[in-house]
C-alpha positions as a LaTeX table, in Angstrom:
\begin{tabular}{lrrr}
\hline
Residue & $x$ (\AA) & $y$ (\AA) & $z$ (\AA) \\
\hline
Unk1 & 66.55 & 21.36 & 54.37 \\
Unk2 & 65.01 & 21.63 & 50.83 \\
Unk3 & 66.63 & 22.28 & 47.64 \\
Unk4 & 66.53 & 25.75 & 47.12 \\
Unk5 & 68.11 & 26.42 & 50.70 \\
Unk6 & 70.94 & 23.82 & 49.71 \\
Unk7 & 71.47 & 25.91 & 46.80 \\
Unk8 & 70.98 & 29.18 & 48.11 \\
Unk9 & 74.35 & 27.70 & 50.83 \\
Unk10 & 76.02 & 26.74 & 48.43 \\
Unk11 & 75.30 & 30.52 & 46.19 \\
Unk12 & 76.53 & 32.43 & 49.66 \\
Unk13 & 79.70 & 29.96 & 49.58 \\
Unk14 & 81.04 & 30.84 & 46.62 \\
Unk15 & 80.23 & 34.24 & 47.18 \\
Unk16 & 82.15 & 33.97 & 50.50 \\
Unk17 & 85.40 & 32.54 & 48.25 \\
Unk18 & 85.09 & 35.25 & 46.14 \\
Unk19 & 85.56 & 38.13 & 48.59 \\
Unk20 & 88.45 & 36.54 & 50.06 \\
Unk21 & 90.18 & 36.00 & 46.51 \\
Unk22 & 89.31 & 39.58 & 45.93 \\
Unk23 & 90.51 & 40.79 & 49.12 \\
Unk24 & 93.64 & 38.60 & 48.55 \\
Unk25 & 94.04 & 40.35 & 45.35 \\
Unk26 & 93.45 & 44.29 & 46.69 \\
Unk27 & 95.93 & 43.43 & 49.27 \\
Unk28 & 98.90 & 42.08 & 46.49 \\
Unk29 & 97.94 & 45.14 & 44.34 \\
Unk30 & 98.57 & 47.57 & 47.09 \\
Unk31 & 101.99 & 46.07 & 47.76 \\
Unk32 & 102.75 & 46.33 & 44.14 \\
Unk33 & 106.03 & 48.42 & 43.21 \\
Unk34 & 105.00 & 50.73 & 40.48 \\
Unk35 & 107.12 & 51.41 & 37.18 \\
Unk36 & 108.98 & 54.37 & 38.06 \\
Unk37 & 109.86 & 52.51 & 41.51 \\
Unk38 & 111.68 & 49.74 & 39.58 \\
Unk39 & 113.39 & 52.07 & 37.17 \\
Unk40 & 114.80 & 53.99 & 40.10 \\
Unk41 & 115.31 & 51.22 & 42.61 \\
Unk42 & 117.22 & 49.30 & 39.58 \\
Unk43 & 118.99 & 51.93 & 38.46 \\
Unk44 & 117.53 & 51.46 & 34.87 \\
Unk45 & 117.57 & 54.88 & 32.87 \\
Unk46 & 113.90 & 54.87 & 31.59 \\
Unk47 & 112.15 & 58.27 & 30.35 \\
Unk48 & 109.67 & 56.44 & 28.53 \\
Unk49 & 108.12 & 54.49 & 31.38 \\
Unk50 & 105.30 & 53.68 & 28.96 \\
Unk51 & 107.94 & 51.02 & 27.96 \\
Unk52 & 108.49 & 49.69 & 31.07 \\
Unk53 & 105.07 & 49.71 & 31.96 \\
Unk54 & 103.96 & 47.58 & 28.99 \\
Unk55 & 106.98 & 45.49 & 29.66 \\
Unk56 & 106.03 & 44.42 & 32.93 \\
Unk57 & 102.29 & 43.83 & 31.82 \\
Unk58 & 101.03 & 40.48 & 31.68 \\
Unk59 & 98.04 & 39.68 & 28.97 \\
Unk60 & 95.79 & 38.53 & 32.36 \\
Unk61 & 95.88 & 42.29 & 33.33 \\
Unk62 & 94.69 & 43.26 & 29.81 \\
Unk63 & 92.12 & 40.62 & 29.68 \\
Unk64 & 90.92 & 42.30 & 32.70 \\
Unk65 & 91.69 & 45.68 & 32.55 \\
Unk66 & 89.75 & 47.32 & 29.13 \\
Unk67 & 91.51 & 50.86 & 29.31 \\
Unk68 & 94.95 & 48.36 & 29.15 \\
Unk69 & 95.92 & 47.94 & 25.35 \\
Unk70 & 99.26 & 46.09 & 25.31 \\
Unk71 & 100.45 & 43.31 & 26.79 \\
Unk72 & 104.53 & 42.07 & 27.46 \\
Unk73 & 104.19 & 39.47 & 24.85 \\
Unk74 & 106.25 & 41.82 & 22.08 \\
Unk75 & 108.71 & 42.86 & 24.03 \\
Unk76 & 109.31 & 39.53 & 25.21 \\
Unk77 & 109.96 & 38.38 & 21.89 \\
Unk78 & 112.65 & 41.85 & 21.28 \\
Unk79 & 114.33 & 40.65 & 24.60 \\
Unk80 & 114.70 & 37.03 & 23.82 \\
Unk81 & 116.71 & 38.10 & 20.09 \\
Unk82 & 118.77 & 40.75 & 22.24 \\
Unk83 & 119.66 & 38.84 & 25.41 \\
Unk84 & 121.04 & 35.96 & 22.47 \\
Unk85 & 123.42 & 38.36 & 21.27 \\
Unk86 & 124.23 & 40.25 & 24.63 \\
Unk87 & 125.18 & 36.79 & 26.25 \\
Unk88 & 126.64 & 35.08 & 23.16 \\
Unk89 & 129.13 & 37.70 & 23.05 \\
Unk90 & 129.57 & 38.15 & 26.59 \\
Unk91 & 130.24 & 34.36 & 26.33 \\
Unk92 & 133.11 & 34.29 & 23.35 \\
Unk93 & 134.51 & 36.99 & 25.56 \\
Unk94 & 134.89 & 35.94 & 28.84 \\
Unk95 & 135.60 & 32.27 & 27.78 \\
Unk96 & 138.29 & 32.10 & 24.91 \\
Unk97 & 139.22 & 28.83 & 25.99 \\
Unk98 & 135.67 & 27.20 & 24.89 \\
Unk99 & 135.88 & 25.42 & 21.35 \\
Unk100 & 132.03 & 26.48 & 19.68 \\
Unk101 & 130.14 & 23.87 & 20.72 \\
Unk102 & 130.80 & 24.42 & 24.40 \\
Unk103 & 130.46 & 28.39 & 23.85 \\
Unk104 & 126.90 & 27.54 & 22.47 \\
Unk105 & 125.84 & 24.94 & 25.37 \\
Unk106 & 127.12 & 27.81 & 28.07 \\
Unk107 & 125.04 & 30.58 & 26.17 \\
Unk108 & 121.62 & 28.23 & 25.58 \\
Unk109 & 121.99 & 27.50 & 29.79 \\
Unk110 & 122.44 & 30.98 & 30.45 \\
Unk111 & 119.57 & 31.89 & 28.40 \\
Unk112 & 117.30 & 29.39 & 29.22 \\
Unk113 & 114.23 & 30.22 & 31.01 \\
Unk114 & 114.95 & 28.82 & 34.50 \\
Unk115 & 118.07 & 31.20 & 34.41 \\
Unk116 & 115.82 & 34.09 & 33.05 \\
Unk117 & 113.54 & 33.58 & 35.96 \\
Unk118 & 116.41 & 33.44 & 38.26 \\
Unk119 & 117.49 & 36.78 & 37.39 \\
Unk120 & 113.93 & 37.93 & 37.52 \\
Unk121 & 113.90 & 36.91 & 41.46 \\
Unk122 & 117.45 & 38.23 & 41.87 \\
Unk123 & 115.47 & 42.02 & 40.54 \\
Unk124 & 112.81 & 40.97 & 42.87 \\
Unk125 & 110.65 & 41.99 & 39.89 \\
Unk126 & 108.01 & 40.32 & 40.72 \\
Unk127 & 107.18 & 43.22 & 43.00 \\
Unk128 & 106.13 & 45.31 & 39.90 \\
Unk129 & 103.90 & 42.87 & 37.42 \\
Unk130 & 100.92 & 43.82 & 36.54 \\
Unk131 & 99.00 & 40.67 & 36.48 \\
Unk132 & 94.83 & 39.97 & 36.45 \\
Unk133 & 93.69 & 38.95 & 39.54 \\
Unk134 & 93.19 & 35.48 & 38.71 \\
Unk135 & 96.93 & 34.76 & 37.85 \\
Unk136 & 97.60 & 36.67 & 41.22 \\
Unk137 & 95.45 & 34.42 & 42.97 \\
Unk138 & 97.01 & 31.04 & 41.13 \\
Unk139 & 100.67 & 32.61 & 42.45 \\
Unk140 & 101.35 & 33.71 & 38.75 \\
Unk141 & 103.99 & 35.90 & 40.30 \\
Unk142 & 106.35 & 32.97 & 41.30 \\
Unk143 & 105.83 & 31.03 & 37.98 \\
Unk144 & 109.04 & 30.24 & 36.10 \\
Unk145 & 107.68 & 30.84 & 32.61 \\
Unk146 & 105.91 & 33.97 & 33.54 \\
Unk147 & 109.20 & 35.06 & 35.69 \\
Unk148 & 111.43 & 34.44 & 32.36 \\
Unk149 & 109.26 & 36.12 & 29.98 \\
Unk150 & 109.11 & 39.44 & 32.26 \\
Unk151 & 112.70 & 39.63 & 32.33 \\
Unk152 & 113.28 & 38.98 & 28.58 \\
Unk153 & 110.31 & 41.91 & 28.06 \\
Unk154 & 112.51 & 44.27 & 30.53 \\
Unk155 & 115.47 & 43.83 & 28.49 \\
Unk156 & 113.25 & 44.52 & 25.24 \\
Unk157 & 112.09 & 47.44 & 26.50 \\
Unk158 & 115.40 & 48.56 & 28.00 \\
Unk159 & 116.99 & 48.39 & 24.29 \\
Unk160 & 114.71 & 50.53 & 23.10 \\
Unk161 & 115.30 & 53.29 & 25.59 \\
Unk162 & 118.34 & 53.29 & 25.80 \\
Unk163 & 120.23 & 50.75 & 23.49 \\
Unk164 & 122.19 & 47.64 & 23.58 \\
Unk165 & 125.20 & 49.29 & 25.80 \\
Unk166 & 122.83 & 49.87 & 28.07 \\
Unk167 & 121.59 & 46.42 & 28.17 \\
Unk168 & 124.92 & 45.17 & 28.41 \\
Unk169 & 125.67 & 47.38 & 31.27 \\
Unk170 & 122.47 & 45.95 & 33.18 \\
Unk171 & 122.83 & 41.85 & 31.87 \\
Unk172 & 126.77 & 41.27 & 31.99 \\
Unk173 & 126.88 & 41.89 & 35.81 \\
Unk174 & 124.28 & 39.22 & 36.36 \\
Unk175 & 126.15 & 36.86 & 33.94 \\
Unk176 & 128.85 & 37.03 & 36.10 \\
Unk177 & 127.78 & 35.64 & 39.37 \\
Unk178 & 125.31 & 33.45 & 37.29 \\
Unk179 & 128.79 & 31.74 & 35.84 \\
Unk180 & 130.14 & 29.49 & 38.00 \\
Unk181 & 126.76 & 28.01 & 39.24 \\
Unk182 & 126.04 & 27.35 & 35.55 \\
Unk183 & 129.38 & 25.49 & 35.38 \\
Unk184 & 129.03 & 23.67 & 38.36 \\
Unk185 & 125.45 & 22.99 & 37.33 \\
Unk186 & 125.12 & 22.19 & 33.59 \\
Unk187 & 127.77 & 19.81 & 31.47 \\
Unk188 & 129.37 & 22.60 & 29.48 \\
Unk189 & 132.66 & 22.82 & 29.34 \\
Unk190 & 135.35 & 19.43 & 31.08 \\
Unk191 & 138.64 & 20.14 & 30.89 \\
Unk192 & 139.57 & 17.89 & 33.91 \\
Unk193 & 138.05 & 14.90 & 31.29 \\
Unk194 & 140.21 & 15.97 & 28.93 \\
Unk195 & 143.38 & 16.41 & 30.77 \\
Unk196 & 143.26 & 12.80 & 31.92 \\
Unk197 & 142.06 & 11.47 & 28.72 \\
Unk198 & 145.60 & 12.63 & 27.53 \\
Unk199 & 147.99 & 11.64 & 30.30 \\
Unk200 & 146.52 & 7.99 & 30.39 \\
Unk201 & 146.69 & 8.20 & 26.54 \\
Unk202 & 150.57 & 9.18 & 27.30 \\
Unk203 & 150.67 & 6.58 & 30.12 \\
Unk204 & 151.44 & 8.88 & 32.72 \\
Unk205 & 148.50 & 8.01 & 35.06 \\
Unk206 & 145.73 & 10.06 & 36.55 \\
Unk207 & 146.63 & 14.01 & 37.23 \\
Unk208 & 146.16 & 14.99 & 41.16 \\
Unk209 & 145.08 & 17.78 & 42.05 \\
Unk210 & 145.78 & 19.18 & 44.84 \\
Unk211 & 144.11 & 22.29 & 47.47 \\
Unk212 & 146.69 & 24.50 & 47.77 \\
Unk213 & 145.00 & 27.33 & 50.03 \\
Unk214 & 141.53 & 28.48 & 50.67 \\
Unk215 & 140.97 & 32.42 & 52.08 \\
Unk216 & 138.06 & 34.70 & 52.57 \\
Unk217 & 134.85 & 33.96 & 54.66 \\
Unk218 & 132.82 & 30.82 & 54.66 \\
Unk219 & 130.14 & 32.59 & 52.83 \\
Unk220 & 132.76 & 33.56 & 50.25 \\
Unk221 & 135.65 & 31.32 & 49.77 \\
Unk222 & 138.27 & 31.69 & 47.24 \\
Unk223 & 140.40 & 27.98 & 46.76 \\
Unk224 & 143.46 & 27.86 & 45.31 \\
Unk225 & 144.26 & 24.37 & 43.33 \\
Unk226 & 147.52 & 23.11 & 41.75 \\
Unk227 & 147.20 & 19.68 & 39.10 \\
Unk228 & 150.17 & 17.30 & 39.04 \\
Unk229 & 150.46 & 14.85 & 36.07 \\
Unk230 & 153.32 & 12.20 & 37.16 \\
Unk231 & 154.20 & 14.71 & 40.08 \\
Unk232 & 154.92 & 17.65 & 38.12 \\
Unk233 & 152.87 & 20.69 & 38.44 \\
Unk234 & 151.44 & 21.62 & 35.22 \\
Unk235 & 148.60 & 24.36 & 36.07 \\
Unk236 & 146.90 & 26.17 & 38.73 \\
Unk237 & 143.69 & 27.23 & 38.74 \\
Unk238 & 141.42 & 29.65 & 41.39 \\
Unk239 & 137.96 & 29.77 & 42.06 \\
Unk240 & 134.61 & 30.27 & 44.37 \\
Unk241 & 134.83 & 26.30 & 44.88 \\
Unk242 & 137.04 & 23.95 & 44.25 \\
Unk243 & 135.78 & 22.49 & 41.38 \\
Unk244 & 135.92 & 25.45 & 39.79 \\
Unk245 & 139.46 & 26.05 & 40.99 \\
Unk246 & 140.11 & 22.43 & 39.15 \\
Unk247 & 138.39 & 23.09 & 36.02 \\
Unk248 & 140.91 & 26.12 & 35.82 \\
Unk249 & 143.91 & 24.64 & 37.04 \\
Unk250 & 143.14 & 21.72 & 33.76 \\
Unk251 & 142.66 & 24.19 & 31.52 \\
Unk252 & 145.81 & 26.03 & 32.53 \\
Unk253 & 147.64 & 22.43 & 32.23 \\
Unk254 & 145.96 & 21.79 & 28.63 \\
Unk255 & 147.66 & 24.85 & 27.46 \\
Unk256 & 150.85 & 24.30 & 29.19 \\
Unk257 & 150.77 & 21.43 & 27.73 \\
Unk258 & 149.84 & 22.74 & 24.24 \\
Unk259 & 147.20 & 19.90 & 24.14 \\
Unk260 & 144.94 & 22.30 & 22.70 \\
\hline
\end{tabular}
């Protein structure tokens, strides 16, 4: 085989790779949920769907896509300052036992981008970016940093629709079942370290605690949990697991105990 055929295979292979990335591509395009899909299917209250076009536009599509003007990358940056002050007061709120420092580490994991992007596959919104066919191709859809940024545009764009009680009527619900796996995940707030930091201080040993009843299906268990500190009961505390139900059962002993 000479040269030119070699090349001329190797031409018609590419070519071949090419049609099936753009066939790939067609096929992901025609499954894509369009703008006023979303807004309906989420419940979101958008007139201007201009805004929640551009806000689930990734710069790939306008890269490939002339006619396209805007990309997400604004509203990204809106979202981001917004979801700060929607969770940092959703936060002080729902947690006045947190000292600041723990209020801060709870917000920062909440907003972080792994969480963003967790909401964003919670929305399934996914379904609805507009991305260029080469990020579609790479799996651009399932990236966490391009996940996190679409969600933080979404909010951006929801604020200016429809304003920040609107955004908190959207977020806070997701902030609540996000709660306890950010507490059982990420180092935020210990009262059980500081309960027993006091009673061995006090010499009274190390508190028990103790599973007082567990109800509801497996999928969805509620436990009840009661801490002892030199067999007296001192708090009790309820949760989706029990170290949840601990953690509250501490913090009701702390204040019992007027330890903080």
């Amino acid at each position: 085989m000479n040269g030119l055929s070699v090349r001329l295979r190797q031409v018609d292979g590419w070519r071949s790779i090419s049609s099936r990335e753009e066939a790939v591509a067609s096929e992901l395009e025609s499954q894509m949920e369009s703008p006023a899909e979303l807004a309906k299917r989420l419940k979101l209250p958008f007139r201007q769907l201009h805004l929640l076009t551009r806000a689930l536009t990734h710069r790939s599509f306008v890269n490939e896509n002339s006619n396209v003007l805007e990309d997400n990358e604004r509203l990204e940056f809106l979202g981001d300052a917004v979801l700060d002050f929607v969770v940092g007061a959703w936060v002080y709120n729902r947690c006045p036992e947190m000292h600041e420092g723990d209020l801060t580490r709870l917000r920062s994991a909440l907003v972080r981008n792994e969480q963003l992007a967790v909401f964003s596959r919670e929305l399934k919104l996914d379904r609805a970016l507009r991305l260029g066919r080469g990020e579609l191709n790479a799996g651009g859809g399932r990236r966490v940093g391009l996940l996190g940024a679409a969600f933080e545009a979404l909010i951006g764009a929801l604020f200016l629709e429809a304003g920040i009680e609107e955004v908190k009527k959207f977020v806070e619900p997701l902030l609540n079942n996000a709660r306890d796996k950010v507490l059982n995940r990420v180092e935020i707030y210990d009262p059980k370290s500081r309960l027993q930091e006091w009673a061995q201080a006090q010499k009274l040993g190390i508190p028990d605690y103790i599973l007082v009843e567990s109800r509801g299906p497996d999928h969805a268990k509620t436990f009840d949990v009661e801490v002892k500190v030199a067999g007296r009961v001192y708090g009790r505390g309820t949760g989706s697991s029990k170290h949840i139900a601990e953690l509250m059962a501490a913090q009701t002993a702390l204040e019992t105990l007027k330890v903080i």
